[in-house]
N, C-alpha and C positions, 0 to 999 in steps of 0.2 A: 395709446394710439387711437386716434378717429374712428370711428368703422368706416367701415367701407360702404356708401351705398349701390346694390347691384340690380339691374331691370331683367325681364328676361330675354333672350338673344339670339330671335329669329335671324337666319344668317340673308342679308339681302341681296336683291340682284344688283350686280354692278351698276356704277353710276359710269356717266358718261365723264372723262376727263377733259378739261380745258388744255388747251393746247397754246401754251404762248409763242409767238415769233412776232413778226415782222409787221404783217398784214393780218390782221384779226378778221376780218371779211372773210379774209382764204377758210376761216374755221367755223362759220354760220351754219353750212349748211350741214358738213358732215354729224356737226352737234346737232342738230333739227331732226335729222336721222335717227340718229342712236338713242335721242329720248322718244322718237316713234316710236323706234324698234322696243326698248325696255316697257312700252306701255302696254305694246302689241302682246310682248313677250308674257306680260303681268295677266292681261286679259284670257290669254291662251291656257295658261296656266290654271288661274282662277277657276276656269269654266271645265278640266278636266280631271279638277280635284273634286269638285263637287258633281262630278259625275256628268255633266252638262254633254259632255263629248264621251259618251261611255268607251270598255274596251273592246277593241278593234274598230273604231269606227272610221272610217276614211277622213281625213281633215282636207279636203278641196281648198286650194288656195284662195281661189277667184272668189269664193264664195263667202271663206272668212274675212277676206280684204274688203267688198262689198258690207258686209252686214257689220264692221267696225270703221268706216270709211276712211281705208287706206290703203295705200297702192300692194301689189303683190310682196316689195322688196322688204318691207319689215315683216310680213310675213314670214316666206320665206327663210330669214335670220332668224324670226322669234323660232321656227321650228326647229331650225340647226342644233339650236341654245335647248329647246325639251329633249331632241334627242341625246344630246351632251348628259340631259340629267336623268335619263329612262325611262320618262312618260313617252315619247314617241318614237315607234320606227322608223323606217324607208322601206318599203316594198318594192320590187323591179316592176309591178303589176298595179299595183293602188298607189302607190307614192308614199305620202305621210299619213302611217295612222294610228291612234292611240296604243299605248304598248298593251300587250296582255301577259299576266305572269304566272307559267303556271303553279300548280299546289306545291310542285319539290322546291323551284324558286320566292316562291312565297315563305315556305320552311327556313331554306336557306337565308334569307332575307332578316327574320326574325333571331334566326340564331346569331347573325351578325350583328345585330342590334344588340340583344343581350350580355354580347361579349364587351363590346366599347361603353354602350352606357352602366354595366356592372364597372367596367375600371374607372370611368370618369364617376360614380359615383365613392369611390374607395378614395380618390384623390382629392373632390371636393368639398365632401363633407367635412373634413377637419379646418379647414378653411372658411366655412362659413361663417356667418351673423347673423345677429337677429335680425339686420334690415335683409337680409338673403330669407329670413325663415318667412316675414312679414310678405317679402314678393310672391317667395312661391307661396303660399296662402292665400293671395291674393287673386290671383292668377287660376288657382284651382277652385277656389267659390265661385269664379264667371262660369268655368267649365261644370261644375257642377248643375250653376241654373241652368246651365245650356242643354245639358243634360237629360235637368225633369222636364223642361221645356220642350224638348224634343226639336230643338234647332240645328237640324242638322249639318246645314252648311260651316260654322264655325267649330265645329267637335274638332275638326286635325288640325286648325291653326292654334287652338286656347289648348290641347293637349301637347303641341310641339314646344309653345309657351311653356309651358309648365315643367316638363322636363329642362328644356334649355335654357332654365332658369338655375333650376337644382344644381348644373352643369356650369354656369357661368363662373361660379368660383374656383375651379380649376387652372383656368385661362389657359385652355386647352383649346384656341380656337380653329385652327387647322382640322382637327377633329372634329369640332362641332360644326363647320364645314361640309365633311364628310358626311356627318352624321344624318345633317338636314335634309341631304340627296336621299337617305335613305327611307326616312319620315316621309318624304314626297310620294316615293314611290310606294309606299304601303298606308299611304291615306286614307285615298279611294276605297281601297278592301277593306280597311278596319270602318270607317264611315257607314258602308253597305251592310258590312256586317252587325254593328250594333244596332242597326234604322232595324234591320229586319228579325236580329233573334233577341231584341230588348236584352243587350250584354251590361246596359249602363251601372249596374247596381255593382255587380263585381268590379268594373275597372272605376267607380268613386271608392268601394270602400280598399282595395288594390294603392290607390295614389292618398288616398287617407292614411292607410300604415306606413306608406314612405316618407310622407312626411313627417309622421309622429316619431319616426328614426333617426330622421336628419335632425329636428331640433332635438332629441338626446345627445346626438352627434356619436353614434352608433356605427359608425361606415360599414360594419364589418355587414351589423343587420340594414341598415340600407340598401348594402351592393346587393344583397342574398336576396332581400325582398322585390327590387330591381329586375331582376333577372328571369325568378320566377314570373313574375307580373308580363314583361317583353314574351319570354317562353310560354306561358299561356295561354296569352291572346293569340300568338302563331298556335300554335295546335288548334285553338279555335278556331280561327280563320281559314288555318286549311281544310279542317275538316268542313267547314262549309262552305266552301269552294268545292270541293269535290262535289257532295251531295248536290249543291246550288246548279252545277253546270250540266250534272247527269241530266237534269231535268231540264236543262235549257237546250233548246236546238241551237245548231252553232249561227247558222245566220241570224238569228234574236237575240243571243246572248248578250251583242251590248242595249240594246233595248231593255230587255227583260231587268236592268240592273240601275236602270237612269235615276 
């Protein structure tokens, strides 16, 4: 049999659908919307991961409509769409504004992680190929330069790659789905975290042993290394989270983190 070739398998924001009937006019405009909105959505997104809108920061509608030049209404829907995925809240008092999560949720977060990607890697390792061993190698040399390079902004999209590469041959995508909400939501703190305590050397040589398990085709030692690696980085995280915020006064705190 062929191999398979597989890329890695960031999960994207929905696309706008076509809508056939009668009179194609009738659907112009709604579709002109919904790719506002998905760009708005993307923009918003983009600028919260990399910290640009730190946590708790108020998100003013007027304000981001104005500086992306567009009306309040794909606003508004783009933030529906972060709350959905738990970068943002709703305040009674502020309105929309960047989520914050604290140290137990942050724990809980990582232990969750640990659990679905230790199984997805039990399931997909046996499945893989060399054109799967070639991607994720691939995938983790950019993350690597990224790395000594100290470029921060691309660390949780080329590390998201990476993983949801090793993942892809499961074709567990419902899950990797899931998975990606989760990645979202613990970017930002893992990002902050490596800029400020220089974590990089452990999480390359960390995704160096997984690899070298995966092309053994090892699952057993994959999922194990996996896990630990997820479990880790959360204890690191939290703990400096803790530490981080003692010292930060709360009105600075998303400042202090940009």
């Amino acid at each position: 049999m062929k191999p398979r070739t597989r890329k890695a398998v960031p999960v994207p924001a929905a696309k706008p659908r076509l809508v056939s009937g009668p009179d194609m006019d009738e659907q112009v405009l709604p579709l002109r919307r919904q790719t506002l909105t998905g760009m708005t959505l993307d923009s918003l997104r983009h600028r919260i991961l990399r910290g640009q809108f730190p946590e708790g920061e108020p998100l003013r509608q007027d304000a981001i409509a104005e500086s992306l030049g567009v009306s309040r209404i794909p606003v508004r829907e783009a933030l529906r769409q972060l709350e959905a995925e738990g970068l943002v809240t709703f305040s009674p008092h502020k309105g929309a504004v960047v989520s914050t999560l604290s140290a137990d949720e942050v724990a809980e977060l990582f232990e969750l992680r640990a659990d679905i990607e230790a199984d997805l890697m039990m399931r997909s390792v046996p499945l893989m190929t060399t054109a799967d061993d070639a991607n994720a190698r691939e995938v983790l040399d950019a993350y690597d330069v990224a790395l000594r390079a100290r470029d921060v902004p691309v660390w949780g999209e080329l590390n998201w790659q990476f993983h949801s590469t090793l993942y892809a041959p499961s074709g567990r995508w419902f899950t990797l789905g899931v998975l990606n909400r989760l990645h979202q939501q613990s970017d930002r703190y893992l990002r902050m975290q490596l800029a400020l305590t220089h974590g990089e050397s452990r999480a390359r040589q960390e995704h160096r042993a997984i690899l070298a398990a995966t092309k053994k085709r090892d699952a057993k030692a994959a999922s194990g290394l996996m896990r630990e690696h997820i479990l880790g980085a959360g204890r690191a995280l939290t703990s400096f989270l803790l530490e981080h915020r003692s010292k930060t006064p709360q009105r600075r705190r998303g400042k202090a983190i940009s």
